[in-house]
N, C-alpha and C positions, 0 to 999 in steps of 0.2 A: 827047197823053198824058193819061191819065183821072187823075186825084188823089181818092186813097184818101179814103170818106168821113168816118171820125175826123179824118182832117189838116183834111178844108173845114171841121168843124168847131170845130176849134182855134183856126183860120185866124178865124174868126168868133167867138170868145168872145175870144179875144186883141182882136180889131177894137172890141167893143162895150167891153169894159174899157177900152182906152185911152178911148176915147171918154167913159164916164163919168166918170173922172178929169180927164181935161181940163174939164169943165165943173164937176167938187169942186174943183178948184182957181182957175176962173174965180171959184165961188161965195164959197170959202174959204179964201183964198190967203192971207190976213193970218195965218191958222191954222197957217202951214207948219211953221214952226221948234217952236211946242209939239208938235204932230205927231210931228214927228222926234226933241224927245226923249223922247216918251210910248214911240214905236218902242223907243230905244237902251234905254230900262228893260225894256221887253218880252223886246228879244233880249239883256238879263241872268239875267232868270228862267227863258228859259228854258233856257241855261246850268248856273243853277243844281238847275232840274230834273230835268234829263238824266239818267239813272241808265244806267251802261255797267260793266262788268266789266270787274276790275283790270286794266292792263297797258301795259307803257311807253310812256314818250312817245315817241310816233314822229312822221315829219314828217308822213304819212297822217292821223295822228288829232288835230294839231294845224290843220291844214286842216281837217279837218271840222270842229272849232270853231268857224274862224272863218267858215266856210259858212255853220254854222247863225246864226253871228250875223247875218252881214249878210241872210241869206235873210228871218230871222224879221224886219228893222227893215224891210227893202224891203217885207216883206209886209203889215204892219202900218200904211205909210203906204198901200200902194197897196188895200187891204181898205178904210180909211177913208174916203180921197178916190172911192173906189167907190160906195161908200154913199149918200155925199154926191151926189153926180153921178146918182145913180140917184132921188134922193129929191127934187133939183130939174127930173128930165126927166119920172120916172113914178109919183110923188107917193108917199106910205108907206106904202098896202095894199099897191099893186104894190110895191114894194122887199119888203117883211115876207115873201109871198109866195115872191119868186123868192132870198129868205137860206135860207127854211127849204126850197128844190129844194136850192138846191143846198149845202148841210150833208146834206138826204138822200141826194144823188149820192156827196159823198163818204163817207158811212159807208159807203154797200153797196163802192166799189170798193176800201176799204180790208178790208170783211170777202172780200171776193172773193180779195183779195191776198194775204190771210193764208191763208183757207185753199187757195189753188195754192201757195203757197210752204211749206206743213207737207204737202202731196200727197207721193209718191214716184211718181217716173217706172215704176220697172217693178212695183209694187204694183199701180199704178193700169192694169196693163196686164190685171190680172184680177180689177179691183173698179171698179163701175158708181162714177156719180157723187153718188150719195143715202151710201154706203159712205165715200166719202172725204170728205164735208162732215159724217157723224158722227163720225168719229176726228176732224177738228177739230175738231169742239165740244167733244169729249170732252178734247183735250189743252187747249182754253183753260180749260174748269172748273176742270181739276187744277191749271191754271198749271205744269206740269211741260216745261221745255225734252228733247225730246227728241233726243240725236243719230243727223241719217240717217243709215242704213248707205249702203255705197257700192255704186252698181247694179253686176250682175255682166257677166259680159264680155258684148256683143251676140252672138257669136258661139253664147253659148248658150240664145239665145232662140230660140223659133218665129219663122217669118217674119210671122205675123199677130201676136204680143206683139211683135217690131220696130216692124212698123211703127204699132203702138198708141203703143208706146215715144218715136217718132218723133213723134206729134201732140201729145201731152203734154209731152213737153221744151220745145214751143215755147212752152204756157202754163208751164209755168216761168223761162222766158226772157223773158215779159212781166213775172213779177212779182218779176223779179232786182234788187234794190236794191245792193248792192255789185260791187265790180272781180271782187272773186275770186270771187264768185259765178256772175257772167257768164261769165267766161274757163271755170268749170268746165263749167257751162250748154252752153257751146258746143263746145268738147273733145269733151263727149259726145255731142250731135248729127254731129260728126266723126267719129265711130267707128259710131253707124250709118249714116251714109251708106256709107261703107266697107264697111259689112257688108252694106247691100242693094245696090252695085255687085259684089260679091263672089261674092254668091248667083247672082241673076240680074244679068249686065251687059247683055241685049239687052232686058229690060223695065225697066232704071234708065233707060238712054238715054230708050225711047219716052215714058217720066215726065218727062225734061228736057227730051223735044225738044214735049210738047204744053205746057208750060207748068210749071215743078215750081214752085209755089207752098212758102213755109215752114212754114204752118199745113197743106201738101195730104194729102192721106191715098197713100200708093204702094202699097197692097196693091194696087186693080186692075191694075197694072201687075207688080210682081215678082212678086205671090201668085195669077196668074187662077183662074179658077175651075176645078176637074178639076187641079190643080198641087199635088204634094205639096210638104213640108219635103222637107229632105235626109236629115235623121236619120229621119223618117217612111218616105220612101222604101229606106232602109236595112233600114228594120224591118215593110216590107210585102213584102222578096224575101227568098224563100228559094231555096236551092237544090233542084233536084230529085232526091226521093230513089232509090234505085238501087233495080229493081226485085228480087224474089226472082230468083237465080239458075236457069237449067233443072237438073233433077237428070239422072244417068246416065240413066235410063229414055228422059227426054225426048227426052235428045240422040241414044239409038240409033234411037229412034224417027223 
């Protein structure tokens, strides 16, 4: 079985991390305990800096507190002992170096994030992608939270805005951060599937049975080429119309 290469990735950043720390801790181990409570002030502030809109306490949002607590002290010991561990294997150029990669990793995947997650799924099914990365800039200038509307029914989309429809939900589903976001995310991937077995169920199969990937595109398969819409195909028949009647003459004739 081939493993996705983001996972071997992971799989290897996770590996080299531990690694470093084991040896900030071989280095610095007398340090622990200041460490951990330098951490416990860290995941106070940032607590305290949290800014969230009004609304009760629920047992959801009391769990994400204490998430973020324990996330930010875990993180905070284990960034350090990092450091350290990096600074006694591949000396402080290399450390300085591989801080400021990967601080630039994460700003781009967090501007990435933002702007798929301010995209709209069926907007984006007839605006390029230079179009949707300026309305984000545009709404983070203003700082104006905007609420999306809610996509309309799949049923009244074209089969190529489906299955457009269809490849963009899955980058929304990448940069889904919450429950109910997710579950919405996916709901609606539910209901185009639905709608392209619906249309065509002899080329949904042939899309399942060569491989239907999540991210796959299925217009070659439910939209081939020479294959109208439904509603297209409605509005390219006419009926034919009756010709002029024979008059008397003709007919005695």
């Amino acid at each position: 079985m081939e493993v996705p290469m983001f996972l071997t990735a992971r799989i290897l950043g996770l590996t080299l991390v531990s690694l470093f720390v084991a040896v900030g801790l071989v280095v610095a181990g007398t340090a622990l305990p200041l460490t951990i409570a330098l951490g416990v002030l860290a995941a106070l502030g940032a607590l305290c800096i949290r800014q969230e809109a009004p609304r009760a306490a629920t047992l959801r949002s009391r769990f994400s507190h204490v998430g973020l607590a324990v996330g930010t002290a875990l993180g905070f010991v284990g960034v350090v002992y990092t450091v350290i561990g990096m600074i006694a294997v591949l000396g402080g150029a290399a450390t300085a170096v591989a801080a400021v990669a990967a601080l630039a990793l994460l700003g781009y995947r967090h501007r990435r994030r933002a702007t798929v997650r301010d995209a709209d799924p069926v907007a984006g099914c007839g605006a390029d992608s230079g179009d949707v990365a300026q309305v984000a800039s545009e709404n983070a200038r203003t700082d104006v939270r905007v609420r999306r509307p809610m996509p309309p029914d799949p049923a009244a989309l074209s089969t190529a805005e489906l299955c457009r429809a269809w490849r963009v939900s899955y980058l929304l589903l990448q940069g889904t951060r919450s429950l109910e976001q997710l579950e919405d995310t996916a709901e609606l991937r539910q209901r185009y599937l639905d709608e392209l077995a619906n249309r065509d169920p002899e080329g949904f199969c042939r899309w399942l049975d060569d491989g239907a990937r999540a991210a796959g595109d299925p217009s070659p398969y439910v939209n081939p080429s020479g294959r109208l819409d439904r509603d297209e195909d409605q509005a390219a028949w006419r009926p034919p119309r009756p010709g002029p009647s024979p008059g008397p003459a003709e007919g005695s004739s």
